[in-house]
ROMI-68118 format. One record per atom (N, C-alpha, C): residue in three letters; x, y, z. Coordinates in steps of 0.02 Angstrom, whole numbers, plus 32768, in hexadecimal, padded with zeros to 4 digits. Layout:
<recs>
alaXYZ ...
</recs>
This chain:
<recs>
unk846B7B097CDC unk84497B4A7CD9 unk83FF7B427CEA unk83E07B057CBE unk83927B177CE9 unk838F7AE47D35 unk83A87AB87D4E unk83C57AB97D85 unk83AF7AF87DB7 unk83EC7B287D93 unk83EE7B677DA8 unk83B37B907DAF unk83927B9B7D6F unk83537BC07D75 unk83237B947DB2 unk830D7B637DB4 unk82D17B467DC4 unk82F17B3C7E0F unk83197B437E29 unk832B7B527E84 unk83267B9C7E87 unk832A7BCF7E5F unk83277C087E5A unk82E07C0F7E5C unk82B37BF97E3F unk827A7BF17E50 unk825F7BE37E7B unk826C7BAD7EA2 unk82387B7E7ECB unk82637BC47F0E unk82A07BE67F10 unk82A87BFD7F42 unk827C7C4F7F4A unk82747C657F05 unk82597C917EEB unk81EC7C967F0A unk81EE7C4F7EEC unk81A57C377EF6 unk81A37C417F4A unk81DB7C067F5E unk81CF7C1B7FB0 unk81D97C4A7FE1 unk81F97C897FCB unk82077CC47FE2 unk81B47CE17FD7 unk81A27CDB7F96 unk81667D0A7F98 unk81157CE17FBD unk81287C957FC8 unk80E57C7D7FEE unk80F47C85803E unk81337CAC8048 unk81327CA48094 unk812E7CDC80A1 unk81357D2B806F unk81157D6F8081 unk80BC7D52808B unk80AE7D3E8057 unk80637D358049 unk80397D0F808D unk805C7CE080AA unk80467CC880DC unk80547CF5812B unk807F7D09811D unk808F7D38815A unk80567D81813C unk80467D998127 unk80187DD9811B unk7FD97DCC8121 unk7FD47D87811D unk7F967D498110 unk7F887D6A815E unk7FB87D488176 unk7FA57D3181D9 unk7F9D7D7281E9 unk7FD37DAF81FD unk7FC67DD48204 unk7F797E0281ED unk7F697DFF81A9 unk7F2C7E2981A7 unk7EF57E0781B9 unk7EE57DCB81C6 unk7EB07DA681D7 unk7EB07DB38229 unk7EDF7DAE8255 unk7ED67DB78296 unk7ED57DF682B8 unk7EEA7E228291 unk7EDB7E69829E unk7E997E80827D unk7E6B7E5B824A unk7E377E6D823A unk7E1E7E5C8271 unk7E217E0D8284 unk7DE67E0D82CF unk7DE87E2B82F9 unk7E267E4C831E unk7E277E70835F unk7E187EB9834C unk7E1B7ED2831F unk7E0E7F0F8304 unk7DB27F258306 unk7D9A7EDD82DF unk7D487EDE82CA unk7D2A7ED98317 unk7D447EB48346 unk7D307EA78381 unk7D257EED839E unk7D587F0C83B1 unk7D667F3A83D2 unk7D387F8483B8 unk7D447F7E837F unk7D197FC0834B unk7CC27FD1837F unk7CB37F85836F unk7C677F74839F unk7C6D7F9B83D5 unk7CA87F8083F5 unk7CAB7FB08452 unk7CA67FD28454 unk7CD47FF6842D unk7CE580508414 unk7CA1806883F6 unk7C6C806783C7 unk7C3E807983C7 unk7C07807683EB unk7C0380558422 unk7BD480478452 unk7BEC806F8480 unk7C33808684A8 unk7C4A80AD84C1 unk7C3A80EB84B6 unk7C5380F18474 unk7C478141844D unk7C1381708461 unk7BD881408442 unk7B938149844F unk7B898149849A unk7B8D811B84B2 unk7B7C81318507 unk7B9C8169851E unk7BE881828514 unk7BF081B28533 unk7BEB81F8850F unk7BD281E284D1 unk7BD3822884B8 unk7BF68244848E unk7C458230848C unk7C6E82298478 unk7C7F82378422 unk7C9A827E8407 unk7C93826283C9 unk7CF1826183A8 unk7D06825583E0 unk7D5A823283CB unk7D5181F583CF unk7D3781BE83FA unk7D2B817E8401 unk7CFF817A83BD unk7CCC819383A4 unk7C998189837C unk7CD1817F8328 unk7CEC81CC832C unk7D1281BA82FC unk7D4F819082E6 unk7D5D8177831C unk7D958146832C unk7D80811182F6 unk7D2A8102832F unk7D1980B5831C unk7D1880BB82DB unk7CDF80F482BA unk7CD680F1827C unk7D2F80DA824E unk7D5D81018266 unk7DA080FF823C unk7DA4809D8241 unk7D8F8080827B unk7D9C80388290 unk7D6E80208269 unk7D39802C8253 unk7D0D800D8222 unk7D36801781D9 unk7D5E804881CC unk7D6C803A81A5 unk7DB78004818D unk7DD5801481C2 unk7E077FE081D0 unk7DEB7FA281DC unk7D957F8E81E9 unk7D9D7F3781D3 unk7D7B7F2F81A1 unk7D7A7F648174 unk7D607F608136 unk7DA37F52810B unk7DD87F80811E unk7E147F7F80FA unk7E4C7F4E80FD unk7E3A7F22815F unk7E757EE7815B unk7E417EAA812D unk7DE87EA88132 unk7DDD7E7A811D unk7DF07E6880B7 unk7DE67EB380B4 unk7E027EC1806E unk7E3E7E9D805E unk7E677EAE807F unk7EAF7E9F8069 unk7EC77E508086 unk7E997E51809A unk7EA97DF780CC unk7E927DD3806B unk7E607DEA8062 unk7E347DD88015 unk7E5B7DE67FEA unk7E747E087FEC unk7EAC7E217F93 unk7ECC7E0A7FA2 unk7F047E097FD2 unk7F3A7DBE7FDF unk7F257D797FCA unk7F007D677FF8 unk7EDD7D1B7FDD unk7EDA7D167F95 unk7EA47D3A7F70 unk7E8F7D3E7F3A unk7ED27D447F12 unk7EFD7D7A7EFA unk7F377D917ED9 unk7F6D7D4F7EDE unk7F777D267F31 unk7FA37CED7F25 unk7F7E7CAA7F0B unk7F3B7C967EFF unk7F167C5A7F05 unk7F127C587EB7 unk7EE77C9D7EAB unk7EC37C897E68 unk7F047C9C7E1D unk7EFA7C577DFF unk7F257C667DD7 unk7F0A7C8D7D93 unk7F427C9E7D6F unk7F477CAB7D38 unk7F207C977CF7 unk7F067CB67CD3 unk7ECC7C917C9C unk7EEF7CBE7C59 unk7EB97CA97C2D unk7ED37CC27BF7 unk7EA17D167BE8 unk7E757D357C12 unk7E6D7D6F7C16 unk7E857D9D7C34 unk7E9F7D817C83 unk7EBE7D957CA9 unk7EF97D7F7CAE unk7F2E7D847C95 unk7F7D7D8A7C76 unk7FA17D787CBB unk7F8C7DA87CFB unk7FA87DA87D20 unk7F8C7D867D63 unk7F587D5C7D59 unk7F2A7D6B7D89 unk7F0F7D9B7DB1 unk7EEA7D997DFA unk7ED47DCA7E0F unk7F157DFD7E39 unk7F687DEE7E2B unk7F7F7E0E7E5E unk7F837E537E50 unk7F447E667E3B unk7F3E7ECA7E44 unk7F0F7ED37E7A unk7EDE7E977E86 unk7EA87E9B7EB8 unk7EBD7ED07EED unk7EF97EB07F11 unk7F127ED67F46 unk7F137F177F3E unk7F377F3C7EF3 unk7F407F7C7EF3 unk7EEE7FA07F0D unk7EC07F727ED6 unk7E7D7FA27EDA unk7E677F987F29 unk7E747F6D7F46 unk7E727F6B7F91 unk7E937FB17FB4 unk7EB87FB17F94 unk7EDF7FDF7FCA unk7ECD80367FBD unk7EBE80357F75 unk7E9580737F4D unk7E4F80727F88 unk7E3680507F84 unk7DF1804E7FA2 unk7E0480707FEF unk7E298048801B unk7E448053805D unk7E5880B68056 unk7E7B80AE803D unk7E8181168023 unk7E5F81368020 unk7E3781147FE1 unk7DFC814C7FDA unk7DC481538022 unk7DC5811F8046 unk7D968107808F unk7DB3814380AB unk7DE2815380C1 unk7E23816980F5 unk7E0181A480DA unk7E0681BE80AA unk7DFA8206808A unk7DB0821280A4 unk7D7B81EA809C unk7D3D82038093 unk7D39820680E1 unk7D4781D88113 unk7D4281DF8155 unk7D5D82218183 unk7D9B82308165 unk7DC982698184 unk7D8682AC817E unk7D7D82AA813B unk7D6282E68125 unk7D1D82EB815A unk7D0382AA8149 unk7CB982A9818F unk7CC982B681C5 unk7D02829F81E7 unk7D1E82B8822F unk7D2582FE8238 unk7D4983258208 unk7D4E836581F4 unk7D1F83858205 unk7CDF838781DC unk7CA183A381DB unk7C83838A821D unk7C7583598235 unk7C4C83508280 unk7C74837482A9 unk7CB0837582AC unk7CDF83A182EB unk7CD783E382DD unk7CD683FC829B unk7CBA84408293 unk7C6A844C82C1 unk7C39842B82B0 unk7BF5843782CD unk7BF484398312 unk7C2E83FF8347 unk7C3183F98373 unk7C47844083A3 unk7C82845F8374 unk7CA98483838B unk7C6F84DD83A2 unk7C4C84CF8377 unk7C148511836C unk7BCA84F183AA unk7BD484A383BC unk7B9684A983D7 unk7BAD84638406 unk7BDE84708446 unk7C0A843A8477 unk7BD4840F848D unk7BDF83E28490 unk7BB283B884A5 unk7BCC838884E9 unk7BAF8377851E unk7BC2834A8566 unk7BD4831C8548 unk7C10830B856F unk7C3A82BC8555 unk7C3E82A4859D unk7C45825F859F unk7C49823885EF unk7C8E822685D0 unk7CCA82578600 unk7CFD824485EC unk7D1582098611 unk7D0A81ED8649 unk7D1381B68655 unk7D2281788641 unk7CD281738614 unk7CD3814985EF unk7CFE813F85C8 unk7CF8817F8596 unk7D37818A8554 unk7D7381748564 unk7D90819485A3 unk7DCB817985AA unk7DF0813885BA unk7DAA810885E2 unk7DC980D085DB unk7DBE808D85A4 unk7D9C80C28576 unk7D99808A852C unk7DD980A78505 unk7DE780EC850A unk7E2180FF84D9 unk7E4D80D684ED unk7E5D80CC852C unk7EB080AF8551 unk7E9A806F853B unk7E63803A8519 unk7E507FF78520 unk7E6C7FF684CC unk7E59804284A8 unk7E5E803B8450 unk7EA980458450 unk7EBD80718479 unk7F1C806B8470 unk7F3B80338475 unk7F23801484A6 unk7F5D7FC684B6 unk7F377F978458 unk7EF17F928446 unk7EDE7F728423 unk7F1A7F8583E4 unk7F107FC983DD unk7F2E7FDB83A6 unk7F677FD5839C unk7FA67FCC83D7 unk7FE07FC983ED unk7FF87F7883D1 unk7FBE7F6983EC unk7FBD7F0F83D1 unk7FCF7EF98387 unk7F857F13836A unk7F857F1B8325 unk7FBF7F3D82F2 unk7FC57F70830D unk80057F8282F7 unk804B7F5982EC unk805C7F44831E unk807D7F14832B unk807A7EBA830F unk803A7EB382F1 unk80457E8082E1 unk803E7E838289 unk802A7ED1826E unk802B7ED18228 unk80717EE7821B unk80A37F01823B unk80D57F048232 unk811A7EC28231 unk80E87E9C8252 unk811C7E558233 unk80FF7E3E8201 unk80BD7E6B81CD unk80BC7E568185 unk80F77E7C814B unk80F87E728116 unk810E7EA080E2 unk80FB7EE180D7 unk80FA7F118118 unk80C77F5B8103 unk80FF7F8680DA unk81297F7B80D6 unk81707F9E80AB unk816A7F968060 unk81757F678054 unk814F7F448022 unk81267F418000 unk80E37F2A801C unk80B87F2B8007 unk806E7F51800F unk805D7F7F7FD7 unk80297FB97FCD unk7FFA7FA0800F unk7FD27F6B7FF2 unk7FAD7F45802F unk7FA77F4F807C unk7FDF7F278097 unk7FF57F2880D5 unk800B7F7180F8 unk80137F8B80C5 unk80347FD580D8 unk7FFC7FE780E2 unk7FC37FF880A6 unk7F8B802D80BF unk7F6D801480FA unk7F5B7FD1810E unk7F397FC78146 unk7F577FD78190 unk7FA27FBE818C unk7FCB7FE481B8 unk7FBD802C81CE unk7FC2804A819C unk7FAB80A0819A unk7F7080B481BB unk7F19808081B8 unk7EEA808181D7 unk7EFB807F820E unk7F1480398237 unk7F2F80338273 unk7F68806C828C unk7F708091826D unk7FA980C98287 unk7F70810982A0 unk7F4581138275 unk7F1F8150827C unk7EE4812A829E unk7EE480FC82BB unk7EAE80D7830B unk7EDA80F68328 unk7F2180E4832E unk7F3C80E78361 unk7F5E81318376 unk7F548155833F unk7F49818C835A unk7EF881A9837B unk7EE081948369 unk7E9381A78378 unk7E81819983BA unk7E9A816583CC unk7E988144841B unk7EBF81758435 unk7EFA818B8436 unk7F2F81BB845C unk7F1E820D8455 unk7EF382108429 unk7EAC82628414 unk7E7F8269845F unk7E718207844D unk7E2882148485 unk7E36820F84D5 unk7E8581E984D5 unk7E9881FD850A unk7E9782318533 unk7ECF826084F5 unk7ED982A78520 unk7EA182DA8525 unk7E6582C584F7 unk7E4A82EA84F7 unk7DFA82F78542 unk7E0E82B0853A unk7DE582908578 unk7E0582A085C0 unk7E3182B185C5 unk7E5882C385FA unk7E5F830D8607 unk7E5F833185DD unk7E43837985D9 unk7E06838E85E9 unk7DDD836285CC unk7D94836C85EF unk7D89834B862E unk7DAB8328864D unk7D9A830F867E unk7DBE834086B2 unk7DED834686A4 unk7E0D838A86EA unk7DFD83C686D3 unk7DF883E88683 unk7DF5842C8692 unk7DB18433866D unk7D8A8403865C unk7D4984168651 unk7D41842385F0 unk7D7D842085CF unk7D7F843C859F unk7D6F83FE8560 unk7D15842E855E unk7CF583F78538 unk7D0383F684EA unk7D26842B84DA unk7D2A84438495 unk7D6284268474 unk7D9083E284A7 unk7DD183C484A6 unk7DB7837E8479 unk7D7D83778482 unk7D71834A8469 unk7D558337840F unk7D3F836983F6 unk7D48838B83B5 unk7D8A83AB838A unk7DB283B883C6 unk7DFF83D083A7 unk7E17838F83A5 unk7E1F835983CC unk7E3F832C83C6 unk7E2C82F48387 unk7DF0830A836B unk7DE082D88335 unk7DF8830182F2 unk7DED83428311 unk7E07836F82C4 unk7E3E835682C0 unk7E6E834E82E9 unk7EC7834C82E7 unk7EDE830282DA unk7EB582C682E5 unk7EBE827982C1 unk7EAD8289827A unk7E6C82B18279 unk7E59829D8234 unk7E8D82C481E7 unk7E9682F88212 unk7EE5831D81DD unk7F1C82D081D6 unk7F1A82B38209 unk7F5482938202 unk7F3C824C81E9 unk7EF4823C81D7 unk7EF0821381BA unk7EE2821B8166 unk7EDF825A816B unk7ED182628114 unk7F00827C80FD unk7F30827F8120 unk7F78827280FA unk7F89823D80EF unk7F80820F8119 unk7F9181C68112 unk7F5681AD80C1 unk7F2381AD80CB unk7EF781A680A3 unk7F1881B48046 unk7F3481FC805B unk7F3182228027 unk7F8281D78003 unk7FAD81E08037 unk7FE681BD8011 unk7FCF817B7FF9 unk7FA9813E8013 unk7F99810E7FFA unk7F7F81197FC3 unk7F35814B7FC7 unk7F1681547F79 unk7F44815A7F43 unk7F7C818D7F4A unk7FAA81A67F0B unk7FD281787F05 unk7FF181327F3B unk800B81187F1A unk7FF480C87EFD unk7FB280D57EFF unk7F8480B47ED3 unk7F6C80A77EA9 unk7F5D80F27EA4 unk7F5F81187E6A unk7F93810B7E3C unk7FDD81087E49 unk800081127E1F unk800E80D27DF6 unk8007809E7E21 unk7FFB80437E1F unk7FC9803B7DDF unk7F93805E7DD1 unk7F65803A7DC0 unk7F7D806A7D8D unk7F9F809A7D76 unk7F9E80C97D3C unk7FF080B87D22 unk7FFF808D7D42 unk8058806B7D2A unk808C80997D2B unk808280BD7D69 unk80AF80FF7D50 unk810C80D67D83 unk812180F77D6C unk815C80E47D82 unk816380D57DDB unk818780957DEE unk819F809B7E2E unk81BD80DA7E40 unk81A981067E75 unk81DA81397EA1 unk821981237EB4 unk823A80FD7EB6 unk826980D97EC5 unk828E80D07E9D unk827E80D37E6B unk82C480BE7E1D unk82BB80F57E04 unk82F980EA7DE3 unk831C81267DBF unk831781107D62 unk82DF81347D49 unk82DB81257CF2 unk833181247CD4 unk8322816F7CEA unk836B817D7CBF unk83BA814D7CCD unk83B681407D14 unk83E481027D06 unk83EA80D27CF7 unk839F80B67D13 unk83AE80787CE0 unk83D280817CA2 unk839380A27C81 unk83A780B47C25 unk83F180C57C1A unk842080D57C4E unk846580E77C3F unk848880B17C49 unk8474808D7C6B unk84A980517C7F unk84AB80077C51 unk844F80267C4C unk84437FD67C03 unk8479800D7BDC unk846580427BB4 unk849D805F7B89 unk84DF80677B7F unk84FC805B7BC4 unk8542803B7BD0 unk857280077BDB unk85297FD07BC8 unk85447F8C7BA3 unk85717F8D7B65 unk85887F6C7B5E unk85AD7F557B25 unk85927F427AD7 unk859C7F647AAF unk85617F4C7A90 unk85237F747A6F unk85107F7E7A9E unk84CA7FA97AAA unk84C97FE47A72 unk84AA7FF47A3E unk84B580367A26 unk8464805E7A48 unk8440804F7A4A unk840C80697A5D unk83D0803B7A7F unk83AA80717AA9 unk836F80527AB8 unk833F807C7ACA unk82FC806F7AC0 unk82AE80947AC0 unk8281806C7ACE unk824D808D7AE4 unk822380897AE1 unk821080537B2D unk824180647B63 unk8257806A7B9D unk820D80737BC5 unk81ED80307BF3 unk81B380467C25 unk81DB80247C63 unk81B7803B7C93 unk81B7800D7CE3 unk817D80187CF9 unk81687FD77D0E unk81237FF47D4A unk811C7FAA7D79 unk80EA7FB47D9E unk80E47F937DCD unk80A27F767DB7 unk809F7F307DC4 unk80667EFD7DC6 unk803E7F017DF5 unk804C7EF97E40 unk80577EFA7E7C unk80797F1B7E9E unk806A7EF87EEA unk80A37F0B7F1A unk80E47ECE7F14 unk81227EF47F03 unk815D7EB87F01 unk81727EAC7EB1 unk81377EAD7E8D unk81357E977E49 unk81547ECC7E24 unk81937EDD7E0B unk81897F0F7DD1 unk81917EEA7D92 unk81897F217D62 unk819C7F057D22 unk81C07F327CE1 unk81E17F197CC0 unk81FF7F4E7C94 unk81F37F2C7C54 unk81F47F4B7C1B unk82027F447BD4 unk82247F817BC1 unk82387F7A7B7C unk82727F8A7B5C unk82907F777B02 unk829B7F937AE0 unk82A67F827AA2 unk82F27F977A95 unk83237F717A9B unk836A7F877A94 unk83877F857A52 unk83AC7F957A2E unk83D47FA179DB unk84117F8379F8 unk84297F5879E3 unk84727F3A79DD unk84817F4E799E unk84C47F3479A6 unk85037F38796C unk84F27EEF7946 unk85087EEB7918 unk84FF7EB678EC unk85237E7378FE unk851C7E26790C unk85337DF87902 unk853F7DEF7958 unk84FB7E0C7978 unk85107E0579C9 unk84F07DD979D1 unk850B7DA47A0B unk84DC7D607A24 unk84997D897A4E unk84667D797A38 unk84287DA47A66 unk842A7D837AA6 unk843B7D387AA2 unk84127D227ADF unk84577D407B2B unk84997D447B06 unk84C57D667B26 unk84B97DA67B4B unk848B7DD07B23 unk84837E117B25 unk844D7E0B7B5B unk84207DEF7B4D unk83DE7DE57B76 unk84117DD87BC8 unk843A7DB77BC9 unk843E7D847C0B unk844E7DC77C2D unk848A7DF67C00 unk84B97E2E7C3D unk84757E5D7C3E unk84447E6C7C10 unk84237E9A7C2C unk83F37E8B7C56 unk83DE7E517C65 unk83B17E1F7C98 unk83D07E367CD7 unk84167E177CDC unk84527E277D2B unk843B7E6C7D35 unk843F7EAB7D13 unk844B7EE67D1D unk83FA7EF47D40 unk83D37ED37D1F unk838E7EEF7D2B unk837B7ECF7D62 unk839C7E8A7D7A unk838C7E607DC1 unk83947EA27E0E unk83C37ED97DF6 unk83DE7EEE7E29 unk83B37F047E39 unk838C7F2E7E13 unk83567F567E10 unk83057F427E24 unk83197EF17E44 unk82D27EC07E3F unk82A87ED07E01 unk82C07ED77DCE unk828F7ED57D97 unk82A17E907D8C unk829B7E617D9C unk82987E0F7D79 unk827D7E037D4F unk822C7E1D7D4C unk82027E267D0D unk82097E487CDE unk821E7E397CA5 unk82437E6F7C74 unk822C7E4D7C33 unk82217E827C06 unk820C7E647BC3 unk82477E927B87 unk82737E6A7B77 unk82AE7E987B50 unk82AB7E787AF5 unk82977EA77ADF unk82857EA37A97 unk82E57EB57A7D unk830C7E817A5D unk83397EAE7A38 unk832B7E9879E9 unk83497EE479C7 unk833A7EEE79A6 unk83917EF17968 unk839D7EF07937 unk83DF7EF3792A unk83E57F2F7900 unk84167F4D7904 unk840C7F9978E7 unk83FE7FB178A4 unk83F17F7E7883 unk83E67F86783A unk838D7F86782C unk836E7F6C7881 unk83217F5C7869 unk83077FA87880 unk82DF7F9D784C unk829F7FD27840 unk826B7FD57840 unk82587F97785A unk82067F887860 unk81ED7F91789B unk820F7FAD78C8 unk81D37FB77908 unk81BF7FF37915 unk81727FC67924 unk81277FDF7923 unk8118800B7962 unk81448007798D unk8136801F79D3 unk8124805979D5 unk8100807979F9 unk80F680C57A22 unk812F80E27A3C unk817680E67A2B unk81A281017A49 unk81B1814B7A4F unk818F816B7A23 unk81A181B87A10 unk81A281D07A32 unk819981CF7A7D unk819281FD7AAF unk81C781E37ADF unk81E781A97ACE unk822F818B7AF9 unk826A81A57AE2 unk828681997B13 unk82DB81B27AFC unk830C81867AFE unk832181967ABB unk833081737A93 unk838A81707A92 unk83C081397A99 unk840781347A94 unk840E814B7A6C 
</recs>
């Protein structure tokens, strides 16, 4: 049996250092080509006038603020270990990484918003020329990037996802300044170029908006969207055994990490460590691996817990 556990481990350990190294590579090499390029794009911007390129870059400044972020909460979250203040070590870093990246996304959209409003009331000359052949230079960049954060964990993991999301709303922003640059260049229509930043930036503060809330929900332990309370609680309850259980949490550590606790009532003269093992299996399905299961035997009366607001077998 521990045999058993400790290959379960080392395969466990090595499943999760080869996400970590792959999100590693990926966000570090898309920070450089990203930070590089941002430079172009604002030197462009500015020369031509441009305030879809302008807002692009700015969105690209914030995307190498957000891959360098998350290149950092990775590192940090897998390196630094565990102490006796920090229980868990730093692996929340990432979440507040990715909180930060949201709230960025939000405050930028809204500035894009407002300058395309001013623009729209007072058009200003764009050298669409120019614009257009830095947008077609930020599409292939972004096309890139895209492509190479998606052979990280962005499914997965809060992290990789929000920065992904930056790189999604470049890469819409590049395909804004395209069309919009191409409108002004054959039909003159300078006012294309203010609509086209209004219409990324809606679609980046949606993006914005989902990372924040589910950041938000990370750092406030609210339940995975993905599991189902009430079944669990029915299925531990349809163990054998089982007369009750309360005082029932799940939340997430991380990205990948969940965790559950639980205080269960058996029947009298049950092997616990028996009980523990089938409700461990049941809860593996669920990737809750991390589980903290208090049982309790139905005659005790001493617990102290906050349950009054759980529901109760």
């Amino acid at each position: 049996m521990k045999e058993h556990k400790d290959h379960h481990h080392e395969l466990t350990h090595g499943h999760t250092h080869t996400h970590h190294s792959t999100n590693q590579k990926a966000l570090f090499i898309s920070f450089i080509i990203i930070t590089g390029f941002m430079i172009v794009e604002a030197i462009g911007g500015y020369l031509s006038n441009s305030l879809a390129l302008l807002s692009d870059a700015g969105h690209m400044l914030s995307d190498a603020i957000s891959l360098g972020l998350s290149f950092a909460a990775i590192v940090i979250g897998s390196k630094v270990s565990a102490n006796g203040r920090k229980t868990f070590g730093y692996k929340r870093f990432e979440i507040l990484a990715a909180l930060f990246n949201g709230v960025l996304l939000l405050i930028i959209s809204v500035w894009i918003i407002v300058e395309a409003i001013s623009r729209m009331a007072h058009p200003a000359t764009v050298a669409s020329g120019e614009m257009m052949v830095i947008a077609v230079i930020g599409l292939i960049v972004n096309i890139v990037v895209a492509r190479i954060l998606m052979q990280g964990e962005k499914d997965e993991n809060l992290n990789v996802r929000s920065a992904f999301l930056h790189v999604i709303g470049d890469l819409l922003g590049s395909v804004g300044a395209i069309v919009a640059s191409a409108l002004i260049m054959f039909f003159g229509w300078g006012i294309a170029d203010p609509i086209a930043s209004m219409i990324v930036s809606l679609l980046i503060l949606k993006s914005g908006w989902g990372v924040t809330r589910d950041s938000v929900n990370v750092l406030m332990e609210a339940k995975p969207d993905d599991l189902d309370l009430n079944e669990i609680h029915d299925r531990i309850m349809a163990l054998d055994d089982v007369q009750g259980i309360h005082d029932l949490h799940v939340w997430t550590i991380t990205s990948g990490f969940l965790s559950l606790s639980c205080h269960l009532t058996v029947a009298d003269g049950i092997n616990h460590d028996e009980m523990l093992k089938r409700v461990e299996q049941l809860l593996s399905e669920y990737h809750l691996e991390h589980s903290t299961v208090q049982i309790e035997s139905i005659n005790f009366t001493n617990c102290h817990s906050d349950c009054t607001h759980q529901r109760h077998g």
